[in-house]
C-alpha positions as CSV (number, residue, x, y, z in Angstrom):
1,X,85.5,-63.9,19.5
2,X,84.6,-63.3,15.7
3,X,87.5,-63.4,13.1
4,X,86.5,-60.1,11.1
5,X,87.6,-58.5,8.0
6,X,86.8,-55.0,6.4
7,X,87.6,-54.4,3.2
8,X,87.1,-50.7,2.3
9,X,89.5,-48.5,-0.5
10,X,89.1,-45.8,2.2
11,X,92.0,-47.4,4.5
12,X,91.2,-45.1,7.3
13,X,87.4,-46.3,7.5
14,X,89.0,-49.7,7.4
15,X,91.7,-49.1,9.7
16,X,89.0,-47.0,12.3
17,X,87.0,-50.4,12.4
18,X,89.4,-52.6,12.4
19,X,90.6,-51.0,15.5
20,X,87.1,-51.1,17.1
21,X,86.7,-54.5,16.5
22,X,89.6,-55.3,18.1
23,X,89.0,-53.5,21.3
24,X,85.5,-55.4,21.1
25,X,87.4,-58.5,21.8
26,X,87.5,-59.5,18.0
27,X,90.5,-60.4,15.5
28,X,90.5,-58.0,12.9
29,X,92.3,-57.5,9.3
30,X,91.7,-55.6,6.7
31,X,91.9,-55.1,2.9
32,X,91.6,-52.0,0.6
33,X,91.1,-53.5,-2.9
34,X,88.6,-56.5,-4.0
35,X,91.7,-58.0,-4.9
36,X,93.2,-57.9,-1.8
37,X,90.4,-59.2,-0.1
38,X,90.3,-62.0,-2.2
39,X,93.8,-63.2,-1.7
40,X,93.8,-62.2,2.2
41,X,90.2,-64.8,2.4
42,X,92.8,-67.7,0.5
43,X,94.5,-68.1,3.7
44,X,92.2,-67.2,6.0
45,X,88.7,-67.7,7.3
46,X,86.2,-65.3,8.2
47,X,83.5,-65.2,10.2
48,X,81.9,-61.9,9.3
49,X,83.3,-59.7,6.2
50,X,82.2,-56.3,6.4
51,X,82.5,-55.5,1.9
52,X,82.3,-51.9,0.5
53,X,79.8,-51.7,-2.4
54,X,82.5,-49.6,-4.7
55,X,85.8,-50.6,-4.6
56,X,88.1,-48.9,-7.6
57,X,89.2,-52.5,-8.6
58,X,86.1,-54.2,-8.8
59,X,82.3,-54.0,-7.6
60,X,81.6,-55.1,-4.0
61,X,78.6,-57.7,-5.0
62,X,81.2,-59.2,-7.3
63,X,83.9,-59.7,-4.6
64,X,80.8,-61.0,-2.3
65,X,79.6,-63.8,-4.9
66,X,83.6,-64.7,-5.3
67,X,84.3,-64.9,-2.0
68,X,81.3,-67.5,-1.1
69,X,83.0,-70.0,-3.4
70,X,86.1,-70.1,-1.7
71,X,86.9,-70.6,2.1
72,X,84.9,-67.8,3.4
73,X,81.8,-69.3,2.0
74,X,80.2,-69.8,5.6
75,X,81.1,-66.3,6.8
76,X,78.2,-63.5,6.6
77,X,79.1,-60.7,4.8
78,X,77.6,-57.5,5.6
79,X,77.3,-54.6,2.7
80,X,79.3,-51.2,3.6
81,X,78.2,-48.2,1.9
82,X,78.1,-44.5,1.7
83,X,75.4,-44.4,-0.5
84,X,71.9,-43.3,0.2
85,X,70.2,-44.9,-2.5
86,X,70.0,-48.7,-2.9
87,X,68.1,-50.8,-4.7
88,X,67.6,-54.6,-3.3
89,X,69.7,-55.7,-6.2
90,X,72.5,-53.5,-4.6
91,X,72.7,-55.7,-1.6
92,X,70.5,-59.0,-2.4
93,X,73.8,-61.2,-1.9
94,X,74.7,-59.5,0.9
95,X,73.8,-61.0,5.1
96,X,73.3,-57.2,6.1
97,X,74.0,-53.6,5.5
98,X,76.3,-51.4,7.2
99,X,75.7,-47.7,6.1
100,X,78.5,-45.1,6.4
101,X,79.3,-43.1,8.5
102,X,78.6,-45.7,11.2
103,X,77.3,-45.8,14.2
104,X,79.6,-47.6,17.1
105,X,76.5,-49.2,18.3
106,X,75.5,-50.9,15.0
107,X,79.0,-52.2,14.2
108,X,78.6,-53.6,17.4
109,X,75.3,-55.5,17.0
110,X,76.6,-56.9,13.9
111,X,79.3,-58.3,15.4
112,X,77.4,-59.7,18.1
């Protein structure tokens, strides 16, 4: 069992998979700003983060490169995104991308 959290201004896409990480066996939180990210990963480790690129408080490599200095710095954070076009300086801090809509199936191997 992973300790997982998704951090996503769209609460219901963070909620949704929140919920299906739980009934895959994992613990699950979540956070809707960068800055609530950062202050949930002060008092608690993660194993896997799944970060949204645009967050209206901040920008999702930002929150990525903060986080790795503090206790989460051994957890892999996977990119979540909507957008279509990337570049590899989009995601190069980033253990993984998660596109959006997603798939059931790819949450799930990234969880694995």
């Amino acid at each position: 069992m992973s300790s997982v959290l998704f951090v996503d201004d769209l609460e219901d896409t963070a909620d949704s998979l929140a919920d299906i990480a739980s009934a895959l066996g994992h613990r699950s939180a979540v956070a809707y700003s960068g800055a609530s990210a950062l202050e949930i990963a002060m008092h608690d480790v993660f194993d896997i983060i799944f970060l949204d690129l645009t967050l209206p408080d901040s920008d999702g490599r930002e929150i990525c490169q903060r986080l790795r200095q503090g206790r989460c710095a051994g957890a892999r954070i996977i990119a979540l995104t909507g957008r279509t076009e990337l570049a590899a300086a989009d995601i190069d801090c980033f253990d993984g991308l998660l596109p959006k809509p997603c798939c059931i199936n790819d949450l799930e191997r990234l969880l694995a």
